[in-house]
Backbone as a chain_set.jsonl record, in Angstrom:
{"seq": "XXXXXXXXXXXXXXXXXXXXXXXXXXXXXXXXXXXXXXXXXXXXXXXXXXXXXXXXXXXXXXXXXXXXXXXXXXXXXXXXXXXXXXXXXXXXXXXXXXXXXXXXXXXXXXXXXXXXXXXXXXXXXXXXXXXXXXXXXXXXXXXXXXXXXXXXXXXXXXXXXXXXXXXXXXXXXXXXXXXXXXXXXXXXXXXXXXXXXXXXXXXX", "coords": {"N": [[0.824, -1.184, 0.0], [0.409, 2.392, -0.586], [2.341, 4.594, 1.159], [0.66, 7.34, 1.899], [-1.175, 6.329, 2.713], [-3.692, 5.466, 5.66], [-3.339, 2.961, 7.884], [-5.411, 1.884, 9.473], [-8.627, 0.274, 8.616], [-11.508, 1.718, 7.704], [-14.987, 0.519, 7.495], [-17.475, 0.496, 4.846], [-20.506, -0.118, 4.469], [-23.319, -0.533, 2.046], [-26.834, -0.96, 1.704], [-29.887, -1.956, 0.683], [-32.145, 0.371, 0.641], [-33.133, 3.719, -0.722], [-31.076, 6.336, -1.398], [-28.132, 5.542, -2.733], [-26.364, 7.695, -2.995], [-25.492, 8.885, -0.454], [-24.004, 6.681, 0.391], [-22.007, 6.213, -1.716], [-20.919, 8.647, -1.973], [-20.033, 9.191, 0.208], [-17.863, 7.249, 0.519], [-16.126, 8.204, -1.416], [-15.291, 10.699, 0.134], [-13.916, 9.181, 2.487], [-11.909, 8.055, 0.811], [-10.668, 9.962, -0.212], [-9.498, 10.717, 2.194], [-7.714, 9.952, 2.604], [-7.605, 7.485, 3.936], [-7.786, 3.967, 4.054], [-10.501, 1.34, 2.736], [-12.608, -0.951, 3.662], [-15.078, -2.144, 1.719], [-18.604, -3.26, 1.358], [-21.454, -4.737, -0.307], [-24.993, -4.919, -0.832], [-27.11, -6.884, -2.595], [-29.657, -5.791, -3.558], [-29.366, -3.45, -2.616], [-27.036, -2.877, -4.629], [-28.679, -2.802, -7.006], [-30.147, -0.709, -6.318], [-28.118, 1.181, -6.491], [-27.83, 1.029, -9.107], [-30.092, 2.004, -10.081], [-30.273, 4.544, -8.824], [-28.534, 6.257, -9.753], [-25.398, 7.146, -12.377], [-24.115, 5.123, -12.264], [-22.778, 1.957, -13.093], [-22.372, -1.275, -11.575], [-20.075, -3.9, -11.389], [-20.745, -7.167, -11.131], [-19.088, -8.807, -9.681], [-16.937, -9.105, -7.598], [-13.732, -8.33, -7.685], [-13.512, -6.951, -9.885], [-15.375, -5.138, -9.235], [-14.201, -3.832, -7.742], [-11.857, -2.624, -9.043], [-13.558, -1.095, -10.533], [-14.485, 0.981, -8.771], [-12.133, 1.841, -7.719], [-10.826, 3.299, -9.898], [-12.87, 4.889, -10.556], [-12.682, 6.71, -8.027], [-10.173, 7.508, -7.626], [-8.552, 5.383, -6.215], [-5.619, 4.678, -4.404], [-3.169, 2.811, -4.404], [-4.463, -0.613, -2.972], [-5.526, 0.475, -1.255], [-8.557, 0.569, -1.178], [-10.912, -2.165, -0.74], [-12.989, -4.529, -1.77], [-15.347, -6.409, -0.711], [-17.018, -10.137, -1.206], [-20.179, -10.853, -0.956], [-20.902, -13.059, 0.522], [-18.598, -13.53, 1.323], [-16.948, -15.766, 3.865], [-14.847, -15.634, 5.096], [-13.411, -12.989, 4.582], [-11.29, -10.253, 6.242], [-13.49, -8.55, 8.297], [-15.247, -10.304, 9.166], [-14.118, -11.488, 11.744], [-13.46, -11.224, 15.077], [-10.717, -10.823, 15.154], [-9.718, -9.17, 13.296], [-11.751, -6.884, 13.137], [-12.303, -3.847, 11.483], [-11.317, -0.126, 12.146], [-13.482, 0.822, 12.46], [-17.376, 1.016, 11.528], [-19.276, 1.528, 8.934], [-22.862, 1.714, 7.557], [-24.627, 2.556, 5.42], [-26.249, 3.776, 2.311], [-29.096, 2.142, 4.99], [-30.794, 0.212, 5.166], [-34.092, -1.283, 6.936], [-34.657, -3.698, 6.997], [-31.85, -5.04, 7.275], [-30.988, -3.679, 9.472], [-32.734, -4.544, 11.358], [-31.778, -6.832, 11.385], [-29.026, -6.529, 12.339], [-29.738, -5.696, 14.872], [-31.033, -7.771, 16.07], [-28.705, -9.676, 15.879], [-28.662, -11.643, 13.886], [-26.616, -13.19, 11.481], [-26.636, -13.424, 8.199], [-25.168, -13.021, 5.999], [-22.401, -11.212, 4.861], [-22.636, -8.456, 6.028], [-23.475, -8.685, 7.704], [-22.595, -9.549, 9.816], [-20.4, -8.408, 10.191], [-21.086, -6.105, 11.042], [-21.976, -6.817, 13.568], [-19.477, -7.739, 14.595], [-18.346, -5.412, 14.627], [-19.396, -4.412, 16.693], [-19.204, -6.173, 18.681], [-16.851, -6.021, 19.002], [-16.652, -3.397, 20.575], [-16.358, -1.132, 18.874], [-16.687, 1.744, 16.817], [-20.331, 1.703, 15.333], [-21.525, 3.084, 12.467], [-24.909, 3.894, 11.731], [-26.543, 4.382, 8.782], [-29.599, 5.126, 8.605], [-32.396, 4.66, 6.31], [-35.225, 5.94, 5.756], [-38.715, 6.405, 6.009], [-42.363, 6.799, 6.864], [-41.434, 6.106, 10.032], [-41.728, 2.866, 11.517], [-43.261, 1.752, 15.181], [-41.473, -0.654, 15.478], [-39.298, -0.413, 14.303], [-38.39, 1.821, 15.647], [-37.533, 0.695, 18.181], [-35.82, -1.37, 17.319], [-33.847, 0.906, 16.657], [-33.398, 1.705, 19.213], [-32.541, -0.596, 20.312], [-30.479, -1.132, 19.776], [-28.98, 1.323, 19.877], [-28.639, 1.295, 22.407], [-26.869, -0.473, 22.746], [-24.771, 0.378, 21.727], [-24.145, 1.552, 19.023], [-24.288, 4.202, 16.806], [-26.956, 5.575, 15.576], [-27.846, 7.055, 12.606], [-29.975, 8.984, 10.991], [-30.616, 9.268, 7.624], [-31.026, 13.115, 7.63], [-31.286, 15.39, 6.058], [-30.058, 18.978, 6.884], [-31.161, 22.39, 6.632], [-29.991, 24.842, 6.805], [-27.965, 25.955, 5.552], [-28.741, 26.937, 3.552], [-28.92, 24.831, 1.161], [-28.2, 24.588, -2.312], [-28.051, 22.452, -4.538], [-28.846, 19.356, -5.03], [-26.765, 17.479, -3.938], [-25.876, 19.289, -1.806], [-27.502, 18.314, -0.01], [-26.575, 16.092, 0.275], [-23.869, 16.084, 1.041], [-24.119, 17.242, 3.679], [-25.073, 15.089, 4.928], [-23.253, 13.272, 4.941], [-21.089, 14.478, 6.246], [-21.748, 14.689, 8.607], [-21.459, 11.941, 9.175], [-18.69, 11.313, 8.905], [-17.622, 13.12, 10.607], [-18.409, 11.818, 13.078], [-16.94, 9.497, 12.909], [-14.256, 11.101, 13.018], [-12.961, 12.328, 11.225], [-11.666, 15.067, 9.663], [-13.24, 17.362, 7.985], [-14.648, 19.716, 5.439], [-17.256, 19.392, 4.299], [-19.446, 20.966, 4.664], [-21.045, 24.405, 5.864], [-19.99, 25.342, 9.219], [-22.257, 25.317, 12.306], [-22.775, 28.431, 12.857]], "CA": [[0.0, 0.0, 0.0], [1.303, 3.26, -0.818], [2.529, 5.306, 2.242], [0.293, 8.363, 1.673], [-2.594, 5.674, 3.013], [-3.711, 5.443, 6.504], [-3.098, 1.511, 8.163], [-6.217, 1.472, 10.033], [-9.442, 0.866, 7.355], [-12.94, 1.879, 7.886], [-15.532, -0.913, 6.759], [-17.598, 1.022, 4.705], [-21.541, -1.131, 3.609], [-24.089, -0.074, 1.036], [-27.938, -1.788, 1.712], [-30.716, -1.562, -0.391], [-32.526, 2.075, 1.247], [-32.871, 4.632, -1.283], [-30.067, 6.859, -0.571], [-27.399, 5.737, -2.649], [-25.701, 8.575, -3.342], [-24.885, 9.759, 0.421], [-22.765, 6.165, 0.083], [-20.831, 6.471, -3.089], [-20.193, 10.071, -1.166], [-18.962, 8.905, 2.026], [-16.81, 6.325, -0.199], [-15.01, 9.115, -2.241], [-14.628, 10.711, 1.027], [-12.905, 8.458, 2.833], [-10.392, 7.771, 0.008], [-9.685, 11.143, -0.539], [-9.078, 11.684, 3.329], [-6.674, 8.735, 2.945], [-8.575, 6.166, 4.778], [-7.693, 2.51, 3.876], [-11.856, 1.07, 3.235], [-13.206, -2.213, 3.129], [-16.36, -2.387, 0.762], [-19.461, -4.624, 0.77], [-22.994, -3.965, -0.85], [-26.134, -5.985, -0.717], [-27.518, -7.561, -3.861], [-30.45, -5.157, -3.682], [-27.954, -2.42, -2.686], [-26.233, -2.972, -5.741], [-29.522, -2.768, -7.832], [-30.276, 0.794, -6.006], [-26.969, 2.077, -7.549], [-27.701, 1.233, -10.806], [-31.348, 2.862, -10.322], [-30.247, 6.321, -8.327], [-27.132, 7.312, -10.296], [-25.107, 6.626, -13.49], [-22.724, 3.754, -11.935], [-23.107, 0.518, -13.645], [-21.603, -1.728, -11.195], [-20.053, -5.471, -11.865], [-20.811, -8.459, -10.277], [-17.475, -9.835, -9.121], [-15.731, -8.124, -6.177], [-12.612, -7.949, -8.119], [-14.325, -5.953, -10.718], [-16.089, -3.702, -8.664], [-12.85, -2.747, -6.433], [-11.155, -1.645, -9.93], [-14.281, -0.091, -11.496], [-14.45, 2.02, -7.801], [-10.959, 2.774, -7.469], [-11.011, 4.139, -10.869], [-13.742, 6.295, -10.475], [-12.573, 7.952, -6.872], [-8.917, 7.693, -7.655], [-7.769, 5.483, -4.682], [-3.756, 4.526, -4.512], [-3.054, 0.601, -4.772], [-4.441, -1.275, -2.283], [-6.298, 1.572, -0.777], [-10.481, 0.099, -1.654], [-11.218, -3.403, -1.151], [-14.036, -5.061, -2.197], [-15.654, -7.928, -0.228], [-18.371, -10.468, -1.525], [-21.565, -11.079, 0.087], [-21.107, -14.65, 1.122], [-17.138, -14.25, 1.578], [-16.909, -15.449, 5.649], [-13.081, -15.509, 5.306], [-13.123, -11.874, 5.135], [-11.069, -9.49, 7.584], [-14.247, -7.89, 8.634], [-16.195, -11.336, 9.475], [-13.818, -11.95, 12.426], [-12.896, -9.8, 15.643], [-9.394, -10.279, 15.094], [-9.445, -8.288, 11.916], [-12.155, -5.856, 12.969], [-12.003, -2.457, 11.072], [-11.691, 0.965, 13.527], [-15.16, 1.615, 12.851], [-17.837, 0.208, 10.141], [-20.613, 2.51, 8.679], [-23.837, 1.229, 6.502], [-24.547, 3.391, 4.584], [-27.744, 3.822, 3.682], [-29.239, 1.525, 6.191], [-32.287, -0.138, 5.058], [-34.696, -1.125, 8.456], [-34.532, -4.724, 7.424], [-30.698, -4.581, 7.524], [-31.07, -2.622, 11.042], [-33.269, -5.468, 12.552], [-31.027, -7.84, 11.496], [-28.01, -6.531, 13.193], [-30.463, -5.561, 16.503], [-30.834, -9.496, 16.437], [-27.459, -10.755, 16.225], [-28.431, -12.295, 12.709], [-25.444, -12.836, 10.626], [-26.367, -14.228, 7.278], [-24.785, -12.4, 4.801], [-21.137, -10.588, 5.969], [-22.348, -7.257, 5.886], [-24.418, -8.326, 9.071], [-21.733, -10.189, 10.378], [-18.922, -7.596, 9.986], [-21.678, -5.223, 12.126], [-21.999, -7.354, 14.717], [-18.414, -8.316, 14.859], [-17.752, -4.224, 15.194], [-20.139, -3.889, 18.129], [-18.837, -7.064, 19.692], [-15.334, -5.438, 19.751], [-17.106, -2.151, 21.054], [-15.295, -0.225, 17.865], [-18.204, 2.172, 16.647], [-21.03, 1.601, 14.227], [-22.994, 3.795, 12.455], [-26.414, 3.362, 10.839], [-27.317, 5.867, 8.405], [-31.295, 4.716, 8.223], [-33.065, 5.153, 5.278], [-36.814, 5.243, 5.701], [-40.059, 7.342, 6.539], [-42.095, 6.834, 8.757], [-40.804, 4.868, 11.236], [-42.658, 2.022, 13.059], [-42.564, 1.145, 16.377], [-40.785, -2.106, 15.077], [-37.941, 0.341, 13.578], [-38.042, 2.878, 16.84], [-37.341, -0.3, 18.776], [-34.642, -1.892, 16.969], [-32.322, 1.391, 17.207], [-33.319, 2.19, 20.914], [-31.668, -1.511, 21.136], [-28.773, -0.87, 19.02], [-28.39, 2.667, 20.528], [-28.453, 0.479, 24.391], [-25.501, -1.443, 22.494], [-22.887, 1.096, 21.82], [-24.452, 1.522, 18.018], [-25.006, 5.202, 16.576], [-27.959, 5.663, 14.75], [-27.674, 8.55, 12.365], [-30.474, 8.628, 9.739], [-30.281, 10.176, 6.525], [-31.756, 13.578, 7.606], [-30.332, 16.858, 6.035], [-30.396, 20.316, 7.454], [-31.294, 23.586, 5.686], [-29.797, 26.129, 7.374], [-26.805, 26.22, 4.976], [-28.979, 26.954, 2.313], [-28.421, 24.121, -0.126], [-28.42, 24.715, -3.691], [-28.049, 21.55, -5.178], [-29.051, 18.025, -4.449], [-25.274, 17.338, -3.684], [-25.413, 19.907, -1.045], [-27.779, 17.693, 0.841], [-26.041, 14.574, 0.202], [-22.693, 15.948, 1.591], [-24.671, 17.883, 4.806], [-25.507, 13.917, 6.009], [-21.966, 12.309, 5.057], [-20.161, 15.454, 7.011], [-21.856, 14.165, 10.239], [-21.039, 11.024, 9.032], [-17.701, 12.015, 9.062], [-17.827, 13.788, 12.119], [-18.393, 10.719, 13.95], [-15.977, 8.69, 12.961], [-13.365, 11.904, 13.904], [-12.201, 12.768, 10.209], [-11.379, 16.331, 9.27], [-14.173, 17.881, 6.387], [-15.405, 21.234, 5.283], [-18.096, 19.489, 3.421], [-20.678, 22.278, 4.757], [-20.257, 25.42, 6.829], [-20.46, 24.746, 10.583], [-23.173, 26.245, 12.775], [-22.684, 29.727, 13.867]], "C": [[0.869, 1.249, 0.0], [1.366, 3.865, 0.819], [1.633, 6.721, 2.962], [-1.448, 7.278, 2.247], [-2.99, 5.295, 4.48], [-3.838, 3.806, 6.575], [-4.346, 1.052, 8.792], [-7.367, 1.459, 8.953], [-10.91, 0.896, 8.268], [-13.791, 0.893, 6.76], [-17.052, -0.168, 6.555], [-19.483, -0.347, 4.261], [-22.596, -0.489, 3.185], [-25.748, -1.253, 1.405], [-28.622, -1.168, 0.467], [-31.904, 0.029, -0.406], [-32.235, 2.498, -0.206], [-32.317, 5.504, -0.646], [-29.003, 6.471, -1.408], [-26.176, 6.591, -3.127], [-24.884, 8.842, -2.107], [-23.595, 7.772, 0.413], [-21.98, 6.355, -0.468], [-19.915, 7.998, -2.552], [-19.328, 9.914, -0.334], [-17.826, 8.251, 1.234], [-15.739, 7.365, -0.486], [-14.716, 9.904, -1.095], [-13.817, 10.654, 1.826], [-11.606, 8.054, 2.024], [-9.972, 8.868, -0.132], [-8.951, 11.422, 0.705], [-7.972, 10.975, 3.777], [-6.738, 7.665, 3.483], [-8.384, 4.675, 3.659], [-9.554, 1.918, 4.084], [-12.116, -0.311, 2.48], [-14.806, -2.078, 2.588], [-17.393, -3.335, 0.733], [-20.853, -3.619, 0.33], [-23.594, -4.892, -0.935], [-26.27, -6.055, -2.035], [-28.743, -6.198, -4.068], [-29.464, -3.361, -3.388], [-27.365, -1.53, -3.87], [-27.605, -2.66, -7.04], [-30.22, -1.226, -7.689], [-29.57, 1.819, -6.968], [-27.482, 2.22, -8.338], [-29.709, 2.049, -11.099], [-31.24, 4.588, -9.977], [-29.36, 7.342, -9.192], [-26.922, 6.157, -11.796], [-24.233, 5.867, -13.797], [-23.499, 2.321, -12.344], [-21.859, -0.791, -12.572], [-21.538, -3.283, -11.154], [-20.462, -6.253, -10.595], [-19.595, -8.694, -8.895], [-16.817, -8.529, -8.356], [-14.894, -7.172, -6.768], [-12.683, -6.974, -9.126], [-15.102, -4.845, -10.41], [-14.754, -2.788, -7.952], [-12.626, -1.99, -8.015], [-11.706, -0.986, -10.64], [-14.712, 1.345, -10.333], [-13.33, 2.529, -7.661], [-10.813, 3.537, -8.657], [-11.599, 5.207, -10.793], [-13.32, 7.616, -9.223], [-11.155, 8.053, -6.904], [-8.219, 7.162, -6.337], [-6.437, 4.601, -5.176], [-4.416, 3.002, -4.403], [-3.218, -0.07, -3.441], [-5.095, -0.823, -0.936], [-8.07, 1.024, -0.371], [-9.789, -1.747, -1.405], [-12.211, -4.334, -0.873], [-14.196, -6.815, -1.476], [-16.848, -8.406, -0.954], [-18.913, -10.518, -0.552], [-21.634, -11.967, 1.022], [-18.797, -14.982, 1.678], [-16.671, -14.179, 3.297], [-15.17, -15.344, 5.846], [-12.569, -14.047, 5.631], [-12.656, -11.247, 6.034], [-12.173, -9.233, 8.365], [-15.059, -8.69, 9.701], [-15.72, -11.826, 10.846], [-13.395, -10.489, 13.183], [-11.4, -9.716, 15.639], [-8.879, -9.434, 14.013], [-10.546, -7.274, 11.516], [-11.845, -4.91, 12.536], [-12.278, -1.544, 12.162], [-12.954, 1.198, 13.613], [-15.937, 1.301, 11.492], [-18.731, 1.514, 10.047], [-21.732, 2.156, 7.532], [-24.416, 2.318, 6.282], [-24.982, 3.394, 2.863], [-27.908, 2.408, 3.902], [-30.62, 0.892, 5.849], [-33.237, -1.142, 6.621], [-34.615, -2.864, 8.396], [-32.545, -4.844, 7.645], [-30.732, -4.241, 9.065], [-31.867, -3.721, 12.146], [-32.702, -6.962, 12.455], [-29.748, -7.858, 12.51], [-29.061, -6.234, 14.604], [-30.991, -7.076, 16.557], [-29.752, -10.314, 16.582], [-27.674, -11.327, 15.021], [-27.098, -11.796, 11.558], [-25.614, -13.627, 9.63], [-25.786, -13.635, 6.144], [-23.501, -11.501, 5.92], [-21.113, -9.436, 6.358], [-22.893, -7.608, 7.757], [-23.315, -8.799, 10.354], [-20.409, -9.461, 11.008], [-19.684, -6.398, 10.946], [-21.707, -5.649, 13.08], [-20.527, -7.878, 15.22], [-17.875, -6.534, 15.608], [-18.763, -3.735, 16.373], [-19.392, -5.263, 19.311], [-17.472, -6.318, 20.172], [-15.594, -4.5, 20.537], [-16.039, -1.143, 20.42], [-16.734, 0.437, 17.221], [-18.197, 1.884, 15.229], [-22.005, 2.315, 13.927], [-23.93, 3.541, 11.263], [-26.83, 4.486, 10.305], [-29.22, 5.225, 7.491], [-31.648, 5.592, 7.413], [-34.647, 5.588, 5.287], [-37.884, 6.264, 6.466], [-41.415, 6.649, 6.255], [-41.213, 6.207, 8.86], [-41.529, 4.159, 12.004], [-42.128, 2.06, 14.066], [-41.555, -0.122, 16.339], [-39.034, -1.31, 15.036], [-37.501, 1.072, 14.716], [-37.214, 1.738, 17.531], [-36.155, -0.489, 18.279], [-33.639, -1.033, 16.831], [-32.301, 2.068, 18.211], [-32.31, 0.8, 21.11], [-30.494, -1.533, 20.565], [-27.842, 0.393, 19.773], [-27.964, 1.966, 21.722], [-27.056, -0.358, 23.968], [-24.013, -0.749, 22.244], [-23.056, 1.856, 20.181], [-24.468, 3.517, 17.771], [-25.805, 5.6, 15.51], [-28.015, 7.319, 14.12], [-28.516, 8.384, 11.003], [-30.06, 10.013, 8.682], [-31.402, 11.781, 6.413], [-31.27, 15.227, 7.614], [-31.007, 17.73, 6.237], [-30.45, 21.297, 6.287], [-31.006, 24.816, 6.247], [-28.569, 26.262, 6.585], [-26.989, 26.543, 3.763], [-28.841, 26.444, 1.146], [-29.235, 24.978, -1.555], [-28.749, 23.613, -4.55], [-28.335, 20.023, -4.395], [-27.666, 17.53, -3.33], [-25.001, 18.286, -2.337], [-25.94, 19.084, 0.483], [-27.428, 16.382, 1.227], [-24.593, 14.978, 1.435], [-22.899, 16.678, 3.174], [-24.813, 16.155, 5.371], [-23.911, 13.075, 6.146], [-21.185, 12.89, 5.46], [-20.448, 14.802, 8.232], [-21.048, 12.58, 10.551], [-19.528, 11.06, 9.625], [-16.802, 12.334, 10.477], [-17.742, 12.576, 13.661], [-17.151, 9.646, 13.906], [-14.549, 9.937, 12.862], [-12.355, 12.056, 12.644], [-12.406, 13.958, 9.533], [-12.322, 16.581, 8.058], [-14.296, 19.224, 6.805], [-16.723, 21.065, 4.018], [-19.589, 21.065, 3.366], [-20.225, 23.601, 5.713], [-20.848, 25.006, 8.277], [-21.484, 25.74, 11.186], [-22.683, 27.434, 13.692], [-21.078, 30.584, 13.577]], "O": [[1.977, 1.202, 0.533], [0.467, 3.573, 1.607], [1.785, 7.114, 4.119], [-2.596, 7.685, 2.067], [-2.273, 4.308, 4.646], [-4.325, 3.224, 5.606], [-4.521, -0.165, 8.745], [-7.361, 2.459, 8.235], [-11.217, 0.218, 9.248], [-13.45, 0.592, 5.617], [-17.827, -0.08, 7.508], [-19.228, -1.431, 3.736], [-22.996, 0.323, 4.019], [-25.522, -2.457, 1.281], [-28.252, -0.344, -0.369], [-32.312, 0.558, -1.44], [-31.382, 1.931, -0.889], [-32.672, 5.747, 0.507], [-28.154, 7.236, -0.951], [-25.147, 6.095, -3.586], [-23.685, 9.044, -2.296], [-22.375, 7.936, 0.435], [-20.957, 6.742, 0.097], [-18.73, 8.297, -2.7], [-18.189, 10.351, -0.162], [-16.742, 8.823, 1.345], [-14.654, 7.395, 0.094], [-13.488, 9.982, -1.086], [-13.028, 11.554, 2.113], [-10.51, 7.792, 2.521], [-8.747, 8.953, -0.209], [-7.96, 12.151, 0.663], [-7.36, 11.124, 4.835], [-5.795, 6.873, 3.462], [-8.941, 4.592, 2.564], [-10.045, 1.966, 5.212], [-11.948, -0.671, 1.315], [-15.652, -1.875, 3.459], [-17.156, -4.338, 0.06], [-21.155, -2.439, 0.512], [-22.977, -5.94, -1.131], [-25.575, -5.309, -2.726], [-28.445, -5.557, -5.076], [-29.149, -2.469, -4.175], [-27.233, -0.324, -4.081], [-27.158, -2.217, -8.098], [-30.722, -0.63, -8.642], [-29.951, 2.704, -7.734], [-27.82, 3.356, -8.671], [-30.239, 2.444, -12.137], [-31.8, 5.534, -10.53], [-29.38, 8.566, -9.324], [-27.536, 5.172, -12.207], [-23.638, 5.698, -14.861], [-24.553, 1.844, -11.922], [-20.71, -1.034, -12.94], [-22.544, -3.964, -10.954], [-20.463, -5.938, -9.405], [-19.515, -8.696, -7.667], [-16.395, -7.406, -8.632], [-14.927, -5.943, -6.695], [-11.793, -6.124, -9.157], [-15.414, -3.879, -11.106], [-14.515, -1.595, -7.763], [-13.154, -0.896, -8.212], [-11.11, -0.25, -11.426], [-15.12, 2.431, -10.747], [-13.309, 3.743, -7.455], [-10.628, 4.722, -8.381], [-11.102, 6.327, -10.914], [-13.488, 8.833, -9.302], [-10.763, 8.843, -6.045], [-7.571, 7.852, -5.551], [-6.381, 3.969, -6.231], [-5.499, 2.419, -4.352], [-2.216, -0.147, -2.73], [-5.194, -1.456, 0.115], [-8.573, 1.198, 0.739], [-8.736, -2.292, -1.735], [-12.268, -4.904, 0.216], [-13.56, -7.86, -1.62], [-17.683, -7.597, -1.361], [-18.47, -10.32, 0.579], [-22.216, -11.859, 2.101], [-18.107, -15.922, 2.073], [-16.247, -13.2, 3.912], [-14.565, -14.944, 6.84], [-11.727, -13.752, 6.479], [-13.347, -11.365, 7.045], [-11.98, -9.743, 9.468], [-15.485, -8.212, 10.753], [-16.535, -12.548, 11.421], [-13.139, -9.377, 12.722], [-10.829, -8.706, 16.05], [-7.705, -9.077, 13.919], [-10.661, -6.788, 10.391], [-10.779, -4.593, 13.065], [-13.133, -1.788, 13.013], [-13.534, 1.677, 14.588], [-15.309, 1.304, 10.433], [-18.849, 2.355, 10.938], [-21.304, 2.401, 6.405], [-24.692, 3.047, 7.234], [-24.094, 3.03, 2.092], [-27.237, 1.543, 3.339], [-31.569, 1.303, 6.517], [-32.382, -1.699, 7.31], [-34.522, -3.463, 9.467], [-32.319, -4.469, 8.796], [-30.203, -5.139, 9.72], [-31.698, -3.761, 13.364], [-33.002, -7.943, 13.136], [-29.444, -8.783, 13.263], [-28.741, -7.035, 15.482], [-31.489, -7.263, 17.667], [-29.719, -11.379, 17.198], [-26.574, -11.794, 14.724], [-26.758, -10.723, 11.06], [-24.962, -14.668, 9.704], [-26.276, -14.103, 5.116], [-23.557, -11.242, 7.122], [-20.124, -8.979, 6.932], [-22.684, -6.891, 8.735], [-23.318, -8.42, 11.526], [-19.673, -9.797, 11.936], [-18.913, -5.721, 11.627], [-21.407, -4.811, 13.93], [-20.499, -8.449, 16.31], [-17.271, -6.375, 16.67], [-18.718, -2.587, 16.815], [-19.178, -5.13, 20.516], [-17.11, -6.089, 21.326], [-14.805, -4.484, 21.482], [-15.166, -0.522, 21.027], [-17.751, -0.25, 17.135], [-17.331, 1.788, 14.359], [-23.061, 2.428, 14.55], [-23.677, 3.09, 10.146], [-27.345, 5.425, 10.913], [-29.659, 5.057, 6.353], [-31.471, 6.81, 7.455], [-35.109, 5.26, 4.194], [-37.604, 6.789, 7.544], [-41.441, 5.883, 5.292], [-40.357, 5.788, 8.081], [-41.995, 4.59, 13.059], [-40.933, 2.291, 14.247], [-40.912, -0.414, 17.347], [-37.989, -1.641, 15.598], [-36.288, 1.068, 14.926], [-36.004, 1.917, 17.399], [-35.268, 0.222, 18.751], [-32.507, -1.516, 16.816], [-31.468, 2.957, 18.385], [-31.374, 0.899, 21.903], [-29.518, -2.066, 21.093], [-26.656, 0.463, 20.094], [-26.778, 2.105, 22.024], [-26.295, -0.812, 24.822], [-22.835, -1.06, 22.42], [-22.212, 2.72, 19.942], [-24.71, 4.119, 18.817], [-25.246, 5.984, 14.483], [-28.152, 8.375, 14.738], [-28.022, 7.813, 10.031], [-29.528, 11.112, 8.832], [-32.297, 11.868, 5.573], [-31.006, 15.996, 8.538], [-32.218, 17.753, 6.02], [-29.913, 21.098, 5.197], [-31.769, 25.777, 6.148], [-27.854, 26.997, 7.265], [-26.112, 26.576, 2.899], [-28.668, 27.129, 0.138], [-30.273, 25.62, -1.717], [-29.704, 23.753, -5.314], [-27.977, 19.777, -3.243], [-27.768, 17.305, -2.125], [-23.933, 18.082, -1.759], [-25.364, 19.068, 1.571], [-27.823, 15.72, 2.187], [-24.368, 14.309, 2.443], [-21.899, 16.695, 3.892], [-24.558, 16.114, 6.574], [-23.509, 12.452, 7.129], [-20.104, 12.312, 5.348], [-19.527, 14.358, 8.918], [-20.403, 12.166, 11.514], [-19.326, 10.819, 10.815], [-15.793, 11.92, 11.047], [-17.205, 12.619, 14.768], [-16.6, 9.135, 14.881], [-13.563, 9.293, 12.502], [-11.142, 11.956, 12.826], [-13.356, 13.973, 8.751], [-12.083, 15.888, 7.069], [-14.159, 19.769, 7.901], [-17.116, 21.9, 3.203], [-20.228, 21.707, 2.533], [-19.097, 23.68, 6.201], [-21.938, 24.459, 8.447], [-21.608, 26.861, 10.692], [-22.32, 27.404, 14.868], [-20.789, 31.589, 14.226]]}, "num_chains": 1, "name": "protein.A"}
């Protein structure tokens, strides 16, 4: 890995929520801020992309890392792309927890999977592996309303160490553009996991 890349990676996951733009955001983000990021996306996830924006994205892991590092410009060894079903993964175990995971967006089934402990797929696995370590996780929930089903499941995530941060931008900065509200939710984002931005102006 080049030197210019931080050693610790953030474990970055994509659900199916409409929303994905404030991902693909946070993504280019994090690589620009030098952040080493592990990658997964749901099957439905992955079918969002190709409905919200103008990313056509492959199948195969290995094909997605080099059609993402392309696009955000990350150094060698920088992005790397996990499958769905791959339990070997760093992520899947706590000895190779990442400093801090973030889903991103957060769809509510997703959200009541990890507030169960269900791990069938690695994205759920790699969440519950970063709360077991007590390394933070945040949930950027997609979804309006909210049931009591949904209130519930991140009062018990919140009782776990979890931070629930839905996708819910401010207007006091006067956006202009769609993009202004995308990068107003992935600043907090940001913010939480304790990495330097000027995506928006601060309050006051």
């Amino acid at each position: 890995m080049d030197s210019g890349v931080q050693d610790r990676p953030i474990a970055l996951a994509m659900t199916g929520a409409s929303g994905a733009a404030y991902g693909l955001r946070l993504l280019e983000c994090l690589l620009r801020a030098g952040r080493q990021v592990w990658f997964m996306i749901s099957e439905p996830g992955q079918v969002v992309v190709g409905m919200e924006t103008d990313l056509a994205l492959p199948g195969r892991p290995a094909e997605m890392e080099r059609v993402l590092a392309g696009r955000y410009g990350a150094a060698k060894g920088q992005l790397r792309v996990f499958g769905r079903k791959e339990w070997t993964a760093p992520p899947a175990s706590g000895s190779g927890a990442p400093e801090a995971m973030v889903i991103c967006p957060c769809t509510t089934g997703t959200l009541a999977a990890v507030a169960a402990g269900h791990c069938t797929s690695l994205i759920e696995r790699a969440a519950d592996v970063t709360l077991k370590e007590g390394r933070t996780l945040v949930l950027v929930v997609r979804e309006t309303p909210f049931s009591v089903i949904h209130l519930e499941n991140m009062l018990r995530l919140a009782r776990a160490g979890a931070v629930i941060l839905p996708a819910s931008p401010g207007f006091y900065h006067r956006p202009q553009r769609v993009g202004d509200l995308v990068d107003f939710v992935v600043a907090r984002v940001l913010d939480r996991l304790g990495i330097p931005n000027d995506l928006v102006p601060r309050w006051g």
